[in-house]
C-alpha positions in Angstrom: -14.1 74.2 -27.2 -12.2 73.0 -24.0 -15.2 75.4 -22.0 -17.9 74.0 -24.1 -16.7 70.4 -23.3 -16.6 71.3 -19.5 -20.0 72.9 -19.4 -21.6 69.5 -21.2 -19.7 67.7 -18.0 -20.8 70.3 -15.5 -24.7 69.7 -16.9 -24.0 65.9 -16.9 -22.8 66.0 -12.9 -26.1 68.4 -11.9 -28.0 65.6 -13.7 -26.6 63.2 -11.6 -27.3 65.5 -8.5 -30.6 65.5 -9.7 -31.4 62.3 -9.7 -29.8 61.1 -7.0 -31.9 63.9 -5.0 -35.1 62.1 -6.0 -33.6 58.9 -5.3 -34.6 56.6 -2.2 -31.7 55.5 0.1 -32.5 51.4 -0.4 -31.6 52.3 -4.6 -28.7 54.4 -3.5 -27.0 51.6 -1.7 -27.9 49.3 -4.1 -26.1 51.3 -6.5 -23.6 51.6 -3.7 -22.6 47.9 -4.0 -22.1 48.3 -7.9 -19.4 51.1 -7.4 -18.0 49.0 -4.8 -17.8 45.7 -6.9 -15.9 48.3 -9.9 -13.4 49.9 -7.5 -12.4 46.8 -5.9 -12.5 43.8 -8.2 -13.0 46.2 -11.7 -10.4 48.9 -11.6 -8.9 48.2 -8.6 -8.6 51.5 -7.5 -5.2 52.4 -5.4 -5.5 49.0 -4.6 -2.3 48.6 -4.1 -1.3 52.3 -2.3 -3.9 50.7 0.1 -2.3 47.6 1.1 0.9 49.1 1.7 -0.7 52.4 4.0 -2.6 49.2 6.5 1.0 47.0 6.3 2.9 50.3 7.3 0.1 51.2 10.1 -0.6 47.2 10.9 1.9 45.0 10.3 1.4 42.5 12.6 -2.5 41.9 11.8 -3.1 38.9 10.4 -3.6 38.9 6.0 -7.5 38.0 6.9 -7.6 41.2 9.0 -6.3 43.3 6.7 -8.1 41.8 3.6 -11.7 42.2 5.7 -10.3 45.8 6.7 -9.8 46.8 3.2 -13.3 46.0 1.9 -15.0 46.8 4.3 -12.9 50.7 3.6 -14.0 50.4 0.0 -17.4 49.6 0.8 -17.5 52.7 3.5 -15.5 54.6 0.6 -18.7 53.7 -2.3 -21.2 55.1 0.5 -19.6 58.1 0.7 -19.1 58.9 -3.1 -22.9 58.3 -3.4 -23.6 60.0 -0.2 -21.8 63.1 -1.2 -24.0 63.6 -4.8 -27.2 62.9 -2.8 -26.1 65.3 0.4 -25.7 68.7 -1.9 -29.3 69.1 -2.3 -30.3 67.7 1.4 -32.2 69.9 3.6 -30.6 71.3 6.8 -33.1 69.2 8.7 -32.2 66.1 6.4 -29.0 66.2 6.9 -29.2 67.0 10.5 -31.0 64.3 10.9 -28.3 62.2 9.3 -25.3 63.9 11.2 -25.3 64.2 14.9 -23.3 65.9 17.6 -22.2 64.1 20.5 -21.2 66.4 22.9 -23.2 69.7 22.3 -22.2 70.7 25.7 -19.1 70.9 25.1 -19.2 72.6 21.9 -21.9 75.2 23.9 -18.9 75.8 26.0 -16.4 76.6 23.6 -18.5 79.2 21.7 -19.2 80.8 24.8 -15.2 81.2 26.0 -13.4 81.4 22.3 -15.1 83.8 19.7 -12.0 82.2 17.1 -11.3 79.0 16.7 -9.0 76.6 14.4 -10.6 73.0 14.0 -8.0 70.4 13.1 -10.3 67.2 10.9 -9.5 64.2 9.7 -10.5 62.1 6.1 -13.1 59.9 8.8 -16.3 59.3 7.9 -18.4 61.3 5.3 -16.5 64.4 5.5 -17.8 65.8 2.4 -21.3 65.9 4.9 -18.8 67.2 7.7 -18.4 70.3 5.7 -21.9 70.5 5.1 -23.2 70.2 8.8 -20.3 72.4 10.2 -22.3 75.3 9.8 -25.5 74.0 10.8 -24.0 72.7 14.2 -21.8 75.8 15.4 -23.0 79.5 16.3 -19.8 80.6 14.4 -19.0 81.8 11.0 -17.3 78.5 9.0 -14.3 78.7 6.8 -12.6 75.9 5.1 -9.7 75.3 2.9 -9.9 73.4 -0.5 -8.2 72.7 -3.8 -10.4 73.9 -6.9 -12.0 71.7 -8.9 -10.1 71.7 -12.6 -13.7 72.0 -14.0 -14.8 76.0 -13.5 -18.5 75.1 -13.6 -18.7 72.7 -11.2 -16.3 74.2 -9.0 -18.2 77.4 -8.8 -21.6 75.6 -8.2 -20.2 73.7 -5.6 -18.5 76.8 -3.9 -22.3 78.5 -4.4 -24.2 75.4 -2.8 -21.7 75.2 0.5 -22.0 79.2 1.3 -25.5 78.5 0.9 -25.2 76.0 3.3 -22.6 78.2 5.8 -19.0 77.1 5.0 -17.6 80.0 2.9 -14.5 77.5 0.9 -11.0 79.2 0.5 -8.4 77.9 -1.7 -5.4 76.2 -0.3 -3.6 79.1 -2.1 -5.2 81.8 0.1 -4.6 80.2 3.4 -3.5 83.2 5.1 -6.1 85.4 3.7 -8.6 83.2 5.3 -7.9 84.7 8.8 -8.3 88.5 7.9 -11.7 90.4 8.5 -14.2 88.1 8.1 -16.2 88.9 11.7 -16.1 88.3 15.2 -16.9 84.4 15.5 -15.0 81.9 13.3 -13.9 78.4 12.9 -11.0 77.7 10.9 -11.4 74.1 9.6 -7.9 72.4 8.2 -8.2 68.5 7.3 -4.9 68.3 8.5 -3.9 64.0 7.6 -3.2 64.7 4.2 0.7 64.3 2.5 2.6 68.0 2.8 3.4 69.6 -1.0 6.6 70.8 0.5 9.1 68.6 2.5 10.8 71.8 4.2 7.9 72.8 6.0 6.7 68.9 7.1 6.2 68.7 10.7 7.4 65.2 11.8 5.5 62.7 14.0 5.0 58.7 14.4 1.0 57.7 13.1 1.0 53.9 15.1 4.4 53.7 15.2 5.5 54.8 11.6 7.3 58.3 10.6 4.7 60.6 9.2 4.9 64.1 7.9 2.3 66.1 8.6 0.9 69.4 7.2 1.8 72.5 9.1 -0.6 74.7 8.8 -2.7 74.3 12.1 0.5 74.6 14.0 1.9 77.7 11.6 -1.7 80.0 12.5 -2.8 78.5 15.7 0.4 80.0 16.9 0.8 83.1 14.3 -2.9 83.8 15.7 -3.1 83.0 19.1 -5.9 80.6 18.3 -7.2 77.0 20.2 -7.2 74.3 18.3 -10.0 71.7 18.4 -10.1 68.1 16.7 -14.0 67.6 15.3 -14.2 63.6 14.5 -16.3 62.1 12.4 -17.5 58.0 13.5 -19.8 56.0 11.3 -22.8 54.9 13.8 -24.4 53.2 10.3 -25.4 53.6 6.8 -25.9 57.1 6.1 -25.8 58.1 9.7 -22.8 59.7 11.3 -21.9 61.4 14.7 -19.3 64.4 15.2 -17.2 64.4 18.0 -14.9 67.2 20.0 -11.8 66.6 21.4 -9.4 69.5 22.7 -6.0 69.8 21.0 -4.8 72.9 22.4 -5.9 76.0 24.2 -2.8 78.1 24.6 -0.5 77.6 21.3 2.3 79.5 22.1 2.7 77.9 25.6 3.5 74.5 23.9 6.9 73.7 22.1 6.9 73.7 18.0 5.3 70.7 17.0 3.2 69.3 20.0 0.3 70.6 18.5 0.4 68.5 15.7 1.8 65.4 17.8 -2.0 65.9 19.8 -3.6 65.7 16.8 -2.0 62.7 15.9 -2.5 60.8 19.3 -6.4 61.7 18.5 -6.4 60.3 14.7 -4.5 57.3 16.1 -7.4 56.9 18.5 -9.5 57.4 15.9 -8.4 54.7 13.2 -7.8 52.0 15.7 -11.8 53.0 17.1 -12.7 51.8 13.5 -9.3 51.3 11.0 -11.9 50.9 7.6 -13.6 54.5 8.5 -10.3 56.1 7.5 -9.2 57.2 3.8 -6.4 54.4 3.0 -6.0 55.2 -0.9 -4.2 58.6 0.2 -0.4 58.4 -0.8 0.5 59.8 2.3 4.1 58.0 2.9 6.1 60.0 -0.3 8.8 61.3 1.8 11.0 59.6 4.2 12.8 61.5 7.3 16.5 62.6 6.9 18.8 61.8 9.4 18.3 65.7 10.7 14.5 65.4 11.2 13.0 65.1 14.7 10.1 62.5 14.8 7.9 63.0 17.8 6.0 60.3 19.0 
């Protein structure tokens, strides 16, 4: 019953896909605005996780800032939820056209000089499009990490539909897996700003000012594998148009002390959020653990 159930939702969310594939962008964000007007004023969707992630990052901007900087998130937020259905059955050139590089040169230049790479990403932007233009922008072989979907059918289809597109998704469980024979040019990609499962393996650094653990698995393989690491930004130029961005983390991992990896990483995503604070994911409880008096926050 439970698989019958799930199959009814799996053939209710290709529906969906269905029709938002046929649908013109002016009725998407339309539609866009209703979602917008239920998550903010309806359910008030982590509303309140919100509010306390800006006062933690910005607590000396003014209640009118923050206010206008939360909207203004939740709008960006609707667009990308809507975004997302319509972008997994986008064309290559569609979506290219949608999601630009802005420094191919550089990108030219690191294909050329690393064959392996580890990409270090950030919840900016459409990042559900990021995964989907990854492959479409780099000469390499694309791998990301992701938790399965609790629904089998939809998980699967989606899994089918981004190695269509290029990016091959491994689950979070399989990490290390991920780096073992799969050919001589690959990116690694780890969105690396959301909250650590385990507390013990938290690498410790200050986002604007405020402690922050941090995931550790860029640090962990870039070092285990002798791999650069690269941050690929996503920036909201407008509605349903985005630009990717590389910045340089690190080239030589073991030639760096444990943790300044991650501590580059940050100093980019700090960059990044103050660029445009309302282009970051805010309803992320991200702040569940507190350092002990024996952690070392770098800043």
């Amino acid at each position: 019953m439970k698989h019958l159930s799930q199959y009814i939702v799996f053939l209710l969310f290709r529906l969906l896909v269905l029709i938002f594939k046929i649908m013109p962008w002016s009725i998407i964000y339309v539609f866009s605005g209703v979602v917008y007007s239920i998550l903010f004023y309806g359910l008030r969707y982590r509303r309140k996780v919100a509010r306390q992630n800006i006062d933690r990052l910005f607590p000396n901007k003014s209640k009118a800032w923050k206010d206008a900087t939360m909207k203004a998130f939740y709008r960006n937020l609707s667009d990308i939820f809507l975004e997302s259905l319509k972008g997994y059955d986008m064309s290559s050139g569609q979506l290219l056209a949608r999601f630009t590089l802005e420094n191919p040169e550089t990108l030219r230049q690191i294909e050329e000089k690393y064959p392996r790479i580890i990409i270090a990403s950030a919840h900016c932007g459409n990042w559900e499009w990021g995964s989907m233009a990854a492959p479409l922008l780099m000469k390499h072989t694309t791998f990301g990490l992701y938790k399965p979907i609790a629904n089998p059918f939809i998980d699967a289809w989606i899994r089918r539909r981004r190695a269509v597109q290029g990016m091959h998704l491994i689950p979070i469980s399989a990490t290390s897996s991920m780096f073992r024979g799969n050919g001589a040019m690959a990116a690694y990609f780890f969105i690396t700003d959301q909250h650590p499962s385990r507390r013990a393996n938290a690498i410790w650094v200050s986002l604007l000012g405020y402690p922050t653990a941090w995931l550790h698995g860029v640090e962990k393989y870039a070092r285990l594998y002798e791999l650069p690491v690269f941050y690929f930004g996503i920036r909201r130029v407008s509605r349903g148009r985005y630009q990717v961005f590389i910045r340089e983390v690190a080239r030589q991992a073991s030639s760096l002390p444990f943790g300044e990896i991650t501590r580059r990483y940050v100093k980019i995503l700090e960059q990044v959020i103050l660029e445009d604070p309302s282009n970051w994911l805010w309803t992320h409880r991200r702040w569940k653990y507190s350092p002990s008096a024996y952690d070392l926050v770098l800043e």
